[in-house]
C-alpha positions as CSV (number, residue, x, y, z in Angstrom):
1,X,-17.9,-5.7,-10.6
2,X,-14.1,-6.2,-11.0
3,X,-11.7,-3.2,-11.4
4,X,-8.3,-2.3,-12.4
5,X,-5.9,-0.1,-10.5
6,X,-5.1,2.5,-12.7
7,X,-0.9,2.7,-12.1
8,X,-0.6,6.2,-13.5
9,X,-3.7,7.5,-11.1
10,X,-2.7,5.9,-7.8
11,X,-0.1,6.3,-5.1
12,X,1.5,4.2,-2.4
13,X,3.3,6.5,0.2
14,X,4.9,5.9,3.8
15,X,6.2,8.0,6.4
16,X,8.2,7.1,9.8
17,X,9.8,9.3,12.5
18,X,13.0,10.1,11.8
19,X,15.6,10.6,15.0
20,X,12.5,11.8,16.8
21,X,12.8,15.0,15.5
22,X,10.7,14.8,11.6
23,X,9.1,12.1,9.5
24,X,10.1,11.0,6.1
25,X,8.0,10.5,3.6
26,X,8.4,8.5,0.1
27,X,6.4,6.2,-2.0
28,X,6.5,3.5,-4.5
29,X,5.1,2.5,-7.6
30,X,2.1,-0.3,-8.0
31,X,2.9,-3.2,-10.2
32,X,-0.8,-4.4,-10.3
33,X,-3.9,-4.3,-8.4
34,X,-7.4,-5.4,-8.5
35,X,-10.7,-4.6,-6.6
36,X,-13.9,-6.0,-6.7
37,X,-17.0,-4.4,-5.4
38,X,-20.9,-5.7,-5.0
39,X,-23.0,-2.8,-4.6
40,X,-21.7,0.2,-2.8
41,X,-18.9,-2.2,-1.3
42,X,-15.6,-3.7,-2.4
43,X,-15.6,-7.9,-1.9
44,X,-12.0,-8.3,-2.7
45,X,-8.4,-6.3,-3.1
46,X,-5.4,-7.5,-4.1
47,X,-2.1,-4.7,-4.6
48,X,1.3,-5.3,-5.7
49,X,4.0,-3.0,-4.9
50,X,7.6,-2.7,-6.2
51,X,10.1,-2.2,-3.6
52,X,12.5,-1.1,-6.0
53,X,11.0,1.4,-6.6
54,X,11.3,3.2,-3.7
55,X,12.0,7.7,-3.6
56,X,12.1,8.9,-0.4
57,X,14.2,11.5,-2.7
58,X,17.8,10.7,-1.3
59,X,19.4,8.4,-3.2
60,X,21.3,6.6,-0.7
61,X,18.8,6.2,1.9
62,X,16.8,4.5,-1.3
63,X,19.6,1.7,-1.3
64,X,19.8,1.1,2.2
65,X,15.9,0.4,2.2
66,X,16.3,-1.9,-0.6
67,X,18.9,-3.7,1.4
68,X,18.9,-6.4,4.0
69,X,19.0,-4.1,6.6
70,X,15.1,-3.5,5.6
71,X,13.0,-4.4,2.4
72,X,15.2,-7.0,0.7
73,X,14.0,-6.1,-2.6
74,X,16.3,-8.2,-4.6
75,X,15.4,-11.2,-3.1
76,X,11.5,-10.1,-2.6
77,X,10.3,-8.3,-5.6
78,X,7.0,-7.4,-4.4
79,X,5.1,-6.0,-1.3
80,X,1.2,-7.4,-1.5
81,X,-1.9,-6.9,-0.1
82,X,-4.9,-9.2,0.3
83,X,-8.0,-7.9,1.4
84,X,-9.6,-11.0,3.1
85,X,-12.5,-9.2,4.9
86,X,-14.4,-6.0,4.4
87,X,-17.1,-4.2,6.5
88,X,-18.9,-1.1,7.0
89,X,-19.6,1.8,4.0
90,X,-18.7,3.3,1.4
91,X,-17.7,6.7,3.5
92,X,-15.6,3.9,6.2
93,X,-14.5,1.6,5.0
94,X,-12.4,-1.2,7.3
95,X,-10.5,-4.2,5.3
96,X,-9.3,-6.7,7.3
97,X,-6.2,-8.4,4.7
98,X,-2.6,-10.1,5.1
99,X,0.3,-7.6,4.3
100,X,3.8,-9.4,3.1
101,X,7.0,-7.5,3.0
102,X,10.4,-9.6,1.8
103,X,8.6,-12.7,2.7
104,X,6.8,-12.0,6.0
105,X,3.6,-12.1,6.1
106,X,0.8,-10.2,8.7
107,X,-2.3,-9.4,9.3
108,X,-2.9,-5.3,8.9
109,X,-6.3,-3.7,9.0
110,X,-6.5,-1.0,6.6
111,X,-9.3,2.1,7.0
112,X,-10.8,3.9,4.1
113,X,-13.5,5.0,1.4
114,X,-14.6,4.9,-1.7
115,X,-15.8,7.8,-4.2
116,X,-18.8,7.4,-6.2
117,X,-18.3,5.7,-9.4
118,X,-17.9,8.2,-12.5
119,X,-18.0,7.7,-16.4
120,X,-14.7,9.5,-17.6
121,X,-14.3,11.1,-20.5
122,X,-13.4,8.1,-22.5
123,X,-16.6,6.5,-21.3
124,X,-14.6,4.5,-19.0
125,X,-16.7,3.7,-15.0
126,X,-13.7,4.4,-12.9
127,X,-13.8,5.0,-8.9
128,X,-11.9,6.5,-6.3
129,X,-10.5,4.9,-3.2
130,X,-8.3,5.6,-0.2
131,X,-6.8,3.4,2.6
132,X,-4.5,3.6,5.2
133,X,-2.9,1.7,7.8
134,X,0.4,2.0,10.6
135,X,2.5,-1.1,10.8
136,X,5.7,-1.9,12.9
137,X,8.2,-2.6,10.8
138,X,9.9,-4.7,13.0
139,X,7.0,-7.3,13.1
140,X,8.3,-7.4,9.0
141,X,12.1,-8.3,10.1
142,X,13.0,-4.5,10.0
143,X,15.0,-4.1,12.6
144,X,18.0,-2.4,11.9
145,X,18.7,1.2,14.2
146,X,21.0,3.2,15.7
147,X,20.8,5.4,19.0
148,X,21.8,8.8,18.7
149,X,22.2,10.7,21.4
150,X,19.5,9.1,23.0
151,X,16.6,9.2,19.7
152,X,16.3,6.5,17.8
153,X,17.4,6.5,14.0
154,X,14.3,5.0,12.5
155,X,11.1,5.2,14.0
156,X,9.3,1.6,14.7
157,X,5.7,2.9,13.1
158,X,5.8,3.5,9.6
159,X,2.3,5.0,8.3
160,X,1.0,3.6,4.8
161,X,-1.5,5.1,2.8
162,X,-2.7,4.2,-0.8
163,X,-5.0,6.4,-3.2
164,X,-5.4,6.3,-6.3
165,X,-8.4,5.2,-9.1
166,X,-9.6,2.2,-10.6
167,X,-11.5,1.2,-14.3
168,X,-13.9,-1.3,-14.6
169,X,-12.1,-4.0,-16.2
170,X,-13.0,-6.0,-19.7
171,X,-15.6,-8.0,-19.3
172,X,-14.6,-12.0,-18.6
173,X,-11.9,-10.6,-16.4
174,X,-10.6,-13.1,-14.1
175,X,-11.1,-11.8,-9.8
176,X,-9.2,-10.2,-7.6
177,X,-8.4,-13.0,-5.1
């Protein structure tokens, strides 16, 4: 069954230490996504993220992570995911998938589940899903820092976690990957 990530019911958010002392937290907003399942278990996943579109709700730390410094969003438009394997259940879920951020590409292993499909009140089958995953940002050419008095600006680990619903798509929809 192929489904549609529903933009106005789903959320990308990160977080990542800040001077050692809290975390920062801010999310962007999907451009497109796709998931098929077979049975109780998704086959394929494919999410499009716009870096532009990044709140971390201060304004100028939103244009320095669209920079060069770190997501190069004018020149790379889009952060995607590819889920290339998955295994396990519904309940734990692990998706084994390439991650590219301004134009480096990785392998990341996501962890996660899946709610039981519904009929919403428009008739629609929709699920649920949630995934997370930790990368290091420098393995994306993220490097830029400062020390300060001894604590790093930026924290290496930044934590990434995407929920959010899907609806089954029109019949004679084209896959996800």
């Amino acid at each position: 069954m192929v489904w549609e990530l529903d933009p106005s019911h789903t959320s990308a958010q990160f977080s990542v230490r800040h001077l050692g002392l809290m975390t920062v937290r801010g999310h962007m907003n999907l451009i497109s996504g796709r998931l098929e399942t077979e049975g109780d278990l998704p086959t394929a996943a494919l999410v499009a993220l716009d870096p532009k579109t990044i709140d971390t709700r201060e304004p100028k730390r939103d244009a320095h992570l669209r920079s060069p410094d770190f997501l190069l969003a004018d020149e790379h438009p889009e952060i995607r995911f590819e889920a290339k394997t998955v295994t396990g259940s519904r309940d734990a879920l692990k998706i084994l998938g390439d991650l590219s951020i301004r134009g480096v590409t990785r392998p990341v292993e996501l962890t996660g589940a899946l709610t039981p499909v519904i009929t919403d009140h428009m008739g629609k089958k929709r699920l649920g899903f949630s995934v997370e995953t930790s990368i290091d940002r420098k393995e994306f050419g993220m490097e830029w820092n400062h020390l300060v008095d001894n604590a790093l600006m930026v924290g290496d680990e930044v934590k990434i976690s995407v929920e959010g619903e899907a609806f089954q798509a029109e019949q004679g929809a084209e896959g996800a990957a």
